[in-house]
Every structure is written in structure tokens, then in C-alpha cells.
C-alpha positions as CSV (number, residue, x, y, z in Angstrom):
1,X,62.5,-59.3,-58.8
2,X,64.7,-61.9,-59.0
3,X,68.4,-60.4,-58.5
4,X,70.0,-63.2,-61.9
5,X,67.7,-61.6,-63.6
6,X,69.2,-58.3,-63.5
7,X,72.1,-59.8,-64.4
8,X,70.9,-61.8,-67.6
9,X,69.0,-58.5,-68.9
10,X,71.7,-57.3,-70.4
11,X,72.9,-60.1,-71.7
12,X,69.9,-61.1,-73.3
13,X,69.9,-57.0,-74.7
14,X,72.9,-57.9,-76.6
15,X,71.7,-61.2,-78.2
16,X,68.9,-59.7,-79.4
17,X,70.9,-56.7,-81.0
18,X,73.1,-59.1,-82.7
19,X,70.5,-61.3,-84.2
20,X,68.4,-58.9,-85.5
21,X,71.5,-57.3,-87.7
22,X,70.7,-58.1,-91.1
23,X,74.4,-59.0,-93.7
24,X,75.1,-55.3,-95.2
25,X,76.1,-56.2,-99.0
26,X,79.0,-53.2,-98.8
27,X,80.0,-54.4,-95.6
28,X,84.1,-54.1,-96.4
29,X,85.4,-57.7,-96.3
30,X,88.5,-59.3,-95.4
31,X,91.3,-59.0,-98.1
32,X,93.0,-62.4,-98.9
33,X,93.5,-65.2,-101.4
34,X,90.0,-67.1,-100.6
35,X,87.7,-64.4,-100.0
36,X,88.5,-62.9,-103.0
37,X,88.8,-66.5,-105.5
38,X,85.4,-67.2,-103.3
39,X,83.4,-63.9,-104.0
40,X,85.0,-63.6,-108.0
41,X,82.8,-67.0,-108.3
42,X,79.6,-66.2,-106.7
43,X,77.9,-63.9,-109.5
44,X,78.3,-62.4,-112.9
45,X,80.1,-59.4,-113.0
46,X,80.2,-56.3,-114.8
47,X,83.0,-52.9,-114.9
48,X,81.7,-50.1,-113.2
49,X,84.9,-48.0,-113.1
50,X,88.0,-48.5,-115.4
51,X,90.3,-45.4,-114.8
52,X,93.4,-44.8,-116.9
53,X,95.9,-42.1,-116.2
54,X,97.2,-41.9,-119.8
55,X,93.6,-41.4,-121.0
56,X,91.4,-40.4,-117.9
57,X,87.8,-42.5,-117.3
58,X,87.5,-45.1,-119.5
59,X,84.6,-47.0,-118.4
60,X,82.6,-46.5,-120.6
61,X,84.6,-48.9,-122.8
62,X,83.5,-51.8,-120.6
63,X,79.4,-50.7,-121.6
64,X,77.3,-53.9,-122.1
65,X,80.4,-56.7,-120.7
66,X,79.3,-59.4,-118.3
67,X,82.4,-61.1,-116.7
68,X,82.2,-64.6,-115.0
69,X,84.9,-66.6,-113.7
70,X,85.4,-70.2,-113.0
71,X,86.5,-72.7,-110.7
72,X,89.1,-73.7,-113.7
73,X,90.6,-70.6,-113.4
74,X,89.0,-69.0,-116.7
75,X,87.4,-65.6,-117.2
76,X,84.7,-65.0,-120.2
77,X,83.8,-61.7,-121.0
78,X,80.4,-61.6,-123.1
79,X,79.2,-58.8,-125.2
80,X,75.7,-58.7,-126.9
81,X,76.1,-63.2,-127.8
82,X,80.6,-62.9,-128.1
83,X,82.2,-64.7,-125.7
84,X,86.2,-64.1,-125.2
85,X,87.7,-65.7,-123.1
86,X,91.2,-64.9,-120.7
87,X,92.6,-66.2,-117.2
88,X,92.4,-65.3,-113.8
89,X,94.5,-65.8,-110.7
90,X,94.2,-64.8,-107.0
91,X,97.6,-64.6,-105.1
92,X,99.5,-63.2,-102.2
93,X,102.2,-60.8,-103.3
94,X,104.6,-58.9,-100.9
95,X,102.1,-58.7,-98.5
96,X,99.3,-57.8,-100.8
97,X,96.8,-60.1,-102.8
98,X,96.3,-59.5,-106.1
99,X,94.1,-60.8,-108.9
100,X,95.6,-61.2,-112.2
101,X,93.1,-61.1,-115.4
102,X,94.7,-62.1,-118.7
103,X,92.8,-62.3,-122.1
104,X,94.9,-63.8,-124.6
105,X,93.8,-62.3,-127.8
106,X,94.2,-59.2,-129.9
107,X,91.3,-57.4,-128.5
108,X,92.5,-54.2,-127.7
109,X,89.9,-53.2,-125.1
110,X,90.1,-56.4,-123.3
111,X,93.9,-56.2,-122.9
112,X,93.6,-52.7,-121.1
113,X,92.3,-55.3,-118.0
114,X,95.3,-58.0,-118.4
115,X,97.4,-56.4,-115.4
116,X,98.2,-57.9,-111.8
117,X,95.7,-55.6,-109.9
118,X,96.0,-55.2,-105.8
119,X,93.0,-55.8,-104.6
120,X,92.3,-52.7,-102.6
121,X,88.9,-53.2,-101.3
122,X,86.7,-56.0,-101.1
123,X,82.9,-56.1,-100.3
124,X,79.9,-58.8,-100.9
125,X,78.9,-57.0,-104.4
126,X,82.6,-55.2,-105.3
127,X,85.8,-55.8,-105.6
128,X,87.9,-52.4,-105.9
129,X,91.8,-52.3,-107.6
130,X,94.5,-50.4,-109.1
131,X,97.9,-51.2,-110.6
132,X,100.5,-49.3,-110.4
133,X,102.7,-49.1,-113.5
134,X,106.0,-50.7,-113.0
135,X,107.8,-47.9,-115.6
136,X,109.1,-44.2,-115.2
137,X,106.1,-42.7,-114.9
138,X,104.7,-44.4,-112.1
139,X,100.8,-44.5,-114.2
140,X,98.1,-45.8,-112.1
141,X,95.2,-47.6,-113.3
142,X,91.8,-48.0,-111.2
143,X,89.3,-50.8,-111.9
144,X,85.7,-51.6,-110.3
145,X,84.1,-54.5,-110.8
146,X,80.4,-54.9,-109.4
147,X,78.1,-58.3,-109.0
148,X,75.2,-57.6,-111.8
């Protein structure tokens, strides 16, 4: 047998490994300004976790929204035809990047998502945060959002 043969086996072993790995969706992504404005825009989005720690799990507040951002820097959140629209911003904070959500109306439930949330985990179909209340108490709030 031809001795660079030997040598290219394992070589060869490798590539074939590599290429034959298919993209896991909750493959944890790099946290930072672009992947996160980048992935925000790929999909519609819905809430799949919205913790409070004044008033415990309120997810099930979020029921039934679809969220969708835009290159403009506008986020609509739809319910059953209603369309409200808010901002959105992706930026680098003390070392952390955050994505700010404003809605600028009096809709109670939508304000409860207008914080500057670190981005604490990021995959292709999630985007994990919390925010950490600036006052005595310290609160901490937890949102999920997931690609529908």
C-alpha cells in the first residue's frame, strides 16, 4: 500500500466528518451587535417565556403575539388583525449587547417588554434575555423570544 496513503487516511476521515454535520438550529451563537440585529430579522417571532419577579410567569400574557422587526429599526406586534407598533435597537453596553424594544403607546402589556434587555443567549431559533432592574430591589425580568 502506498505509504501517502496512510498519511492522507486520516485526513480524508476528518473531511468527511465535517461535511456530513448538518447546522443544529439551537447551536448557541456568538453574542454581538450583528448576529443578533441579523437573526431579529430573519423570521417572525413570537414570546415563549416572559418572567416577572413582582408577578411570577407572565407568558401567558404574550398568547397569540407575532413580533417582526425591520431593517428600519421598527418592531410590530400583531394580535388576531391589530398591529402596534414600537422600536428596536441592538447595541454594545459595558461589555454586553443588549436589545432595546420600545412600544410607544398606552398598552399596558406591551410596555412590560420596553426595557434594555442583555442578550444572554443567542441561538438560530432563540434569543434568550433578562433585565435587571436598576432600583432598590434589584427585580429581574426574563424574556424568550422564539422564531415561529
Amino acid at each position: 500500500m502506498n505509504k501517502n496513503f496512510l498519511y492522507l487516511l486520516p485526513l480524508l476521515l476528518v473531511v468527511t466528518v465535517f461535511a456530513s454535520c448538518s447546522k443544529n438550529d439551537d447551536e448557541v451563537l456568538y453574542i454581538n451587535t450583528q448576529s443578533v440585529s441579523t437573526l431579529a430579522l430573519e423570521d417572525n417571532w413570537k414570546v415563549t417565556y416572559f418572567f416577572d419577579d413582582d408577578d411570577g410567569d407572565e407568558t401567558s400574557k404574550f398568547n397569540g403575539y407575532t413580533f417582526t422587526f425591520n431593517t428600519a429599526g421598527q418592531v410590530t406586534a400583531s394580535l388576531n388583525g391589530v398591529n402596534k407598533t414600537g422600536i428596536w435597537i441592538v447595541r454594545q453596553d459595558v461589555g454586553r449587547t443588549e436589545l432595546e424594544i420600545d412600544f410607544n403607546d398606552d398598552d399596558d402589556q406591551l410596555d412590560e417588554l420596553d426595557e434594555d434587555w442583555d442578550v444572554t443567549e443567542l441561538t438560530n431559533n432563540r434569543i434568550k434575555l433578562e433585565d435587571l432592574d436598576d432600583d432598590e430591589d434589584n427585580d429581574i425580568e426574563y424574556l424568550t423570544l422564539e422564531k415561529i
